[in-house]
VEXVOFI-678906 format. One line per field, with one value per residue (C-alpha): x, y, z; residue number from 1. Coordinates in nm, 3 decimals. Layout:
px	[X, ...]
py	[Y, ...]
pz	[Z, ...]
resi	[NUM, ...]
END
This chain:
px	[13.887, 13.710, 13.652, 13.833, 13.588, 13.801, 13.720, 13.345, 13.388, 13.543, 13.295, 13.034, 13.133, 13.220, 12.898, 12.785, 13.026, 12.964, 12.590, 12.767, 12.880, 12.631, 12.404, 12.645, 12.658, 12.286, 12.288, 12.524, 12.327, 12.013, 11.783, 11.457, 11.256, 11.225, 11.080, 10.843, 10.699, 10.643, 10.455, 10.233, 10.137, 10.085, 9.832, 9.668, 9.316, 9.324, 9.568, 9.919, 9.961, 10.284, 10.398, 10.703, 10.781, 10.967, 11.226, 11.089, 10.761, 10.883, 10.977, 10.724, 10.496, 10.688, 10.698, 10.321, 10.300, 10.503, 10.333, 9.992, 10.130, 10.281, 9.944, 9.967, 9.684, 9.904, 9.855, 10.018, 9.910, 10.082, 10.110, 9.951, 9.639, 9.617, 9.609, 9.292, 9.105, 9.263, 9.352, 8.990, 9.125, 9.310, 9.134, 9.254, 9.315, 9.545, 9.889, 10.067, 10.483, 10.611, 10.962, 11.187, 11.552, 11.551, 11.224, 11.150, 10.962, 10.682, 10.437, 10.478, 10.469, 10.184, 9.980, 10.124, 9.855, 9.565, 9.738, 9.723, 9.402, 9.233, 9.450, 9.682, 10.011, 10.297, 10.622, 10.930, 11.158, 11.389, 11.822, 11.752, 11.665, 11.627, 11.365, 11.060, 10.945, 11.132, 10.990, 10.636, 10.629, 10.539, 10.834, 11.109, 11.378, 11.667, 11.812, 12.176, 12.348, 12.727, 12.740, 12.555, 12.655, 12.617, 12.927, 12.803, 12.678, 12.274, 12.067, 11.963, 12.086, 12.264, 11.946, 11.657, 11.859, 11.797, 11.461, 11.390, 11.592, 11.403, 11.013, 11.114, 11.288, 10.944, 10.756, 10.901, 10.925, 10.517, 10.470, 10.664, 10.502, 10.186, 10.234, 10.217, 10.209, 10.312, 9.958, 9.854, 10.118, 9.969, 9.623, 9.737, 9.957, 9.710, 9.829, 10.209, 10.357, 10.357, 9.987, 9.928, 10.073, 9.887, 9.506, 9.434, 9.292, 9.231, 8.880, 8.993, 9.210, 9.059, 8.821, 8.427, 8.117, 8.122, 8.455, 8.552, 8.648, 8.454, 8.303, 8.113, 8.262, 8.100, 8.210, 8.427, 8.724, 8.613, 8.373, 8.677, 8.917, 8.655, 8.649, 9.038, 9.042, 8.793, 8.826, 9.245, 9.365, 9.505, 9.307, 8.936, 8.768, 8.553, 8.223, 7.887, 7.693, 7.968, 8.125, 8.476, 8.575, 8.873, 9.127, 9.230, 9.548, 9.716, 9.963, 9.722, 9.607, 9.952, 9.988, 9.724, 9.831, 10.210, 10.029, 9.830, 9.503, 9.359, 9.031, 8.722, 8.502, 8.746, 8.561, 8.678, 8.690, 8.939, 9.168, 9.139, 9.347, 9.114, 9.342, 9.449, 9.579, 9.328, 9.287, 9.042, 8.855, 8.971, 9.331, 9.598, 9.693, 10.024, 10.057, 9.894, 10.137, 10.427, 10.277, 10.208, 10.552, 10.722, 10.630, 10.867, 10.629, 10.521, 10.137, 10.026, 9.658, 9.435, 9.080, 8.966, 8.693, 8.431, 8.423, 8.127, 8.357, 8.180, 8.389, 8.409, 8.650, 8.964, 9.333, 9.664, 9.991, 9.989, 9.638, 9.844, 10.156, 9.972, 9.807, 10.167, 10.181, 10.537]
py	[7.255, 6.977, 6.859, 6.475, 6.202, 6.232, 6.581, 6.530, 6.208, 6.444, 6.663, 6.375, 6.257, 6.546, 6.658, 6.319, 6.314, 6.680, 6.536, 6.203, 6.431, 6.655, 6.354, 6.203, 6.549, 6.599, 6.198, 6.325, 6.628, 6.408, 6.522, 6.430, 6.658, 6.402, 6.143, 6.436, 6.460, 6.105, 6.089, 6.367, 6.193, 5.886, 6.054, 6.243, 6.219, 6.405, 6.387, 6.528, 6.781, 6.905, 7.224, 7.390, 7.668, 7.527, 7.236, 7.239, 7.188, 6.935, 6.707, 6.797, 6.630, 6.320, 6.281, 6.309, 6.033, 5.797, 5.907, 5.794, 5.487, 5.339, 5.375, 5.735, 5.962, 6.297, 6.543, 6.783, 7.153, 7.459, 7.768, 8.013, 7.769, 7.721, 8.137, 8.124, 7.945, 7.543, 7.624, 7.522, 7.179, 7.203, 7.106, 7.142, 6.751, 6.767, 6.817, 7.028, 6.988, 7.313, 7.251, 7.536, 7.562, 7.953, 7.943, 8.283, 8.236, 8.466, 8.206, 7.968, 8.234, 8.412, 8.075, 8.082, 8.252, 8.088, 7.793, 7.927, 8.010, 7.693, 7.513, 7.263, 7.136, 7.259, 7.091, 7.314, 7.157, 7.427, 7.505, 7.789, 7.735, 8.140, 8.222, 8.301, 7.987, 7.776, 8.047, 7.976, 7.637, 7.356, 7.108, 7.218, 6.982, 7.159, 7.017, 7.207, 7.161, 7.143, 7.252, 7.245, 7.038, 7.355, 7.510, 7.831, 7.748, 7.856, 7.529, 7.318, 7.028, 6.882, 7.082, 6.903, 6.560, 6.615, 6.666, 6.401, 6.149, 6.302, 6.274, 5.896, 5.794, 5.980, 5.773, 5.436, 5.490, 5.592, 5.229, 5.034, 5.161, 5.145, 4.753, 4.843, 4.486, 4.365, 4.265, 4.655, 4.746, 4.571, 4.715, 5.063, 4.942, 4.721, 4.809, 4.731, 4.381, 4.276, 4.430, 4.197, 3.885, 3.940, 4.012, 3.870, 3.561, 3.319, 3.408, 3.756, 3.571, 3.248, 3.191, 3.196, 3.122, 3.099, 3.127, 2.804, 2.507, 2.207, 1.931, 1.565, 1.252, 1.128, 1.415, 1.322, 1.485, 1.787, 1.887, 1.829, 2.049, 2.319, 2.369, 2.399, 2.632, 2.872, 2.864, 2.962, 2.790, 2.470, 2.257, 2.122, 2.045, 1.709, 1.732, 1.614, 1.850, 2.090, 1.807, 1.781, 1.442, 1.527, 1.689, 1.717, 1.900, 1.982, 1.736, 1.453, 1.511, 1.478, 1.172, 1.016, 1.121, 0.946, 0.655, 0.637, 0.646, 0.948, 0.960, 1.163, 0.937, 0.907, 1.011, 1.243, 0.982, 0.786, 1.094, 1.247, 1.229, 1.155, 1.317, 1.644, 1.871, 2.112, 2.370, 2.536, 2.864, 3.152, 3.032, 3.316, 3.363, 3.406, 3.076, 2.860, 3.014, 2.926, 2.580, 2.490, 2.596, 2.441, 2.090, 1.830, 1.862, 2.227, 2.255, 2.543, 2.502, 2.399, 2.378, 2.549, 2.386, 2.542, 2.386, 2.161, 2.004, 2.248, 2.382, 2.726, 2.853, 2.713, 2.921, 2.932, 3.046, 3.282, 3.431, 3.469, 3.660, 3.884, 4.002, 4.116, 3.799, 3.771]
pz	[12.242, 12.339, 12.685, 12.793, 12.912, 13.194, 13.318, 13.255, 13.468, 13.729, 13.762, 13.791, 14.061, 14.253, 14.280, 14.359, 14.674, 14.746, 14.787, 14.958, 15.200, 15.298, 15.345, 15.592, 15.792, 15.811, 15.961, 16.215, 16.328, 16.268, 16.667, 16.799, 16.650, 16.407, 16.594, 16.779, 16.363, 16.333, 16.672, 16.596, 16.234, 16.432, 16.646, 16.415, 16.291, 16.015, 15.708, 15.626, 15.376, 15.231, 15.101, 14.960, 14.691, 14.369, 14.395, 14.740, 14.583, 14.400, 14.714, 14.892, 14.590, 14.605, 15.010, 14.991, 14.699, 14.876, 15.223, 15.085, 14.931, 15.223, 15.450, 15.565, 15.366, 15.256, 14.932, 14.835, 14.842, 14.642, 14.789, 14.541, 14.506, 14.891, 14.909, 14.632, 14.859, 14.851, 15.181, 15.302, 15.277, 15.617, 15.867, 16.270, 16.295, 16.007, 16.030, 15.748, 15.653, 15.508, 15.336, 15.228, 15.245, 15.344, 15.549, 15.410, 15.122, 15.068, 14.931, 15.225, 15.517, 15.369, 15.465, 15.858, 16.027, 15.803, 15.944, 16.270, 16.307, 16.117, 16.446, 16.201, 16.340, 16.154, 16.115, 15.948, 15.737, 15.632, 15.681, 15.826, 16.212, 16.249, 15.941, 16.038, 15.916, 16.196, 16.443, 16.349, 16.329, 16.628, 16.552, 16.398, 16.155, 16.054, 15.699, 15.754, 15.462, 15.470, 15.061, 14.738, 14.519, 14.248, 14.205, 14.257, 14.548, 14.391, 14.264, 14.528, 14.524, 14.815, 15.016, 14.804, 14.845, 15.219, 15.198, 14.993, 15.243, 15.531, 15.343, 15.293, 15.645, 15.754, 15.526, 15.625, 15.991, 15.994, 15.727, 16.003, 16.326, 16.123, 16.066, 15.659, 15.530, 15.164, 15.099, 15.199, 14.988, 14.661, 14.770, 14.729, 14.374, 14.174, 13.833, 13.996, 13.941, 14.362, 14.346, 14.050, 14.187, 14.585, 14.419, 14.157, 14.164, 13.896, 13.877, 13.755, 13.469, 13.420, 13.126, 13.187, 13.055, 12.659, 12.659, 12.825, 12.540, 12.652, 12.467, 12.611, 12.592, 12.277, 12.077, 11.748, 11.659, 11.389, 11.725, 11.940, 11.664, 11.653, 12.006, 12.069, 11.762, 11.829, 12.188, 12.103, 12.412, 12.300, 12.502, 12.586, 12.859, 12.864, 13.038, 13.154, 13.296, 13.375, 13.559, 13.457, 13.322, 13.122, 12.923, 12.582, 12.476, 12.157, 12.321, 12.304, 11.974, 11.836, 12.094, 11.888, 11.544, 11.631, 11.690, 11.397, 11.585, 11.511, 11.272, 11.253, 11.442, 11.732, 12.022, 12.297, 12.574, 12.364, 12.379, 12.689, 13.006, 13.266, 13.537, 13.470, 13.663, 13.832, 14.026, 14.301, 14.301, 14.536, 14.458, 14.360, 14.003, 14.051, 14.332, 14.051, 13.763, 13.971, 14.021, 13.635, 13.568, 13.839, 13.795, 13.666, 13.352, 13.326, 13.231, 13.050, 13.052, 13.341, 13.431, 13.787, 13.959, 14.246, 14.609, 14.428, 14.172, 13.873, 13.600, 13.698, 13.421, 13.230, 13.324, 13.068, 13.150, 12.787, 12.979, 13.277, 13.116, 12.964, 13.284, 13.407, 13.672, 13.543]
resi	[1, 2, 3, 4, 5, 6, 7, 8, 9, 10, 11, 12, 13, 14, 15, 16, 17, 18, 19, 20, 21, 22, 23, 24, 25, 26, 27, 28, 29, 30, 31, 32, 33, 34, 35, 36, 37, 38, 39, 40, 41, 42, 43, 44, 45, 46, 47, 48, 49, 50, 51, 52, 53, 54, 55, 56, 57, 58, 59, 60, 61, 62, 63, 64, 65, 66, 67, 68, 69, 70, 71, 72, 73, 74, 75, 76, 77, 78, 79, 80, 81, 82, 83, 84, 85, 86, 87, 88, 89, 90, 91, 92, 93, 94, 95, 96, 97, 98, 99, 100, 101, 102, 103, 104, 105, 106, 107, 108, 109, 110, 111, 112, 113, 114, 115, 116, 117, 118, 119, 120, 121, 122, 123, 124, 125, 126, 127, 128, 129, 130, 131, 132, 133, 134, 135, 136, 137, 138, 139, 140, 141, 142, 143, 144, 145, 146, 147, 148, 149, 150, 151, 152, 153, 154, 155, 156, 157, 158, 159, 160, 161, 162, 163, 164, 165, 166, 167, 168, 169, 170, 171, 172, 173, 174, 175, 176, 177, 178, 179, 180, 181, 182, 183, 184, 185, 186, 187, 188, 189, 190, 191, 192, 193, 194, 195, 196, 197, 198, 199, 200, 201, 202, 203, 204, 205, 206, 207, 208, 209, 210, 211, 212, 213, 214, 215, 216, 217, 218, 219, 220, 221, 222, 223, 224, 225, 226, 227, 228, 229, 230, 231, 232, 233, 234, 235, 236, 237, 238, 239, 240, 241, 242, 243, 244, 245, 246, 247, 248, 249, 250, 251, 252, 253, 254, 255, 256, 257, 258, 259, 260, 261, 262, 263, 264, 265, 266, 267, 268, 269, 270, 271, 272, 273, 274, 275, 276, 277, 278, 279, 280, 281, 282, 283, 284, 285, 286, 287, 288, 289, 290, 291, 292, 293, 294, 295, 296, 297, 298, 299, 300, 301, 302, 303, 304, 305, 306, 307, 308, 309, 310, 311, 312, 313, 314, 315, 316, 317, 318, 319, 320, 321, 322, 323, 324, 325, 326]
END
């Protein structure tokens, strides 16, 4: 027979308030062994590393990922590879985070007394506040977890949730007392839109060199034509001596060709606005594309000058979308 939307739906979300739930408990029962963790990060010279058997393992990988991109240097270390010798990377100012639900896995207590002995701190994150895991340890957070979201009561679930919720609050406490700013942030994620939009400059997008269309004022128009089409920006810059003088768009070429004006012996300084829109060196990309387009007339071309009035490079909004400013 087959099964009604509505009894899938059912069973949706009561796993999802099964999880609700235990979440709410574990807040509840939330102590100050917590805050004991984040202190002894904070102090710490060395780094944090995580560990944790299977979907234990699996948080533990993404606490130390968001650990390390939020200003606090974590990685993650497995179990088998740390007892084939990874385990070298612990040093005594480090401080480990061993999560496991029963706090009696083989893999993770096997590495206790290398742990020991190398002098690490170790912080337990585990349900069970009796394993030998909880014993061991030097601070102790107990994830009790009211159910499972499985209904038999086997795949953690409602126990990894906790984790997870536990790695981030970690996470964002140590950013916070750390004074992790946005412009840290987009340091650590260059490739990420924010990290796009808070380093790059418009020399990193602007176009240099050879590749900047410029012609002098006496140029005619098939010069003037050549430039804006093998340059593929839909402009030209007007120069002497890499002094800018001017501008000439696509804009003003059809300007001229409304008007009847336009011929081949029509020189550039006929054309060109005299004033256009610039903009400085050392600027951000993204604070000059939000500029261009919001002006009562959005630009989507403009030359960038040095501090000595140079033409340093020519900047287009297309260049700038590209780039991922946007």
């Amino acid at each position: 027979m087959p099964v009604s939307e509505e009894f899938i739906f059912s069973k949706l979300t009561k796993a999802i308030d099964i999880e609700i739930e235990s979440i709410h408990k574990f807040r509840e029962n939330l102590d100050f062994n917590t805050v004991k963790a984040v202190q002894a990060i904070l102090e710490t010279q060395g780094k944090v590393i995580l560990t944790g058997v299977g979907k234990s393992g699996d948080i533990a990988k993404k606490i130390s990922s968001t650990m390390t991109s939020t200003g606090t240097k974590a990685i993650f270390l497995h179990p088998s590879d740390a007892a084939h010798g990874d385990i070298g990377i612990i040093s005594k100012e480090d401080v480990v985070i061993a999560i496991g639900k029963s706090g009696e896995s083989d893999e993770l207590l096997f590495l206790i007394p290398t742990i020991k002995k190398i002098g690490a701190k170790l912080i337990a994150i585990t349900a069970n506040s009796k394993s030998r895991l909880a014993q061991e340890s030097d601070i102790l957070i107990t994830t009790l977890v009211w159910k499972e979201a499985c209904p038999l009561e086997l795949a953690p679930t409602s126990s990894t949730t906790i984790a997870l919720i536990l790695g981030d609050a970690i996470a964002m406490a140590l950013m916070e007392l750390k004074n992790f700013k946005e412009d840290d942030f987009a340091l650590y994620h260059p490739a990420g839109r924010l990290g796009k939009r808070l380093t790059l400059n418009v020399e990193d997008v602007m176009r240099k060199g050879e590749a900047i269309p410029k012609v002098s004022l006496s140029e005619t128009l098939p010069k003037i034509l050549e430039e804006i089409t093998t340059k593929s920006i839909g402009a030209t810059c007007v120069v002497d001596k890499n002094q800018l003088l001017g501008i000439i768009t696509d804009y003003d070429l059809r300007k001229q060709l409304m008007q009847g004006s336009l011929h081949k012996d029509i020189q550039a300084k006929e054309i060109m606005n005299p004033k256009p829109i610039f903009f400085r060196t050392g600027r951000k990309a993204y604070d000059v594309l939000k500029e261009m387009e919001d002006r009562s007339r959005p630009i989507s071309i403009a030359p960038i000058l040095d501090d000595e009035d140079n033409l340093a490079g020519v900047i287009s909004l297309h260049d700038m979308l590209q780039r991922g400013l946007k």
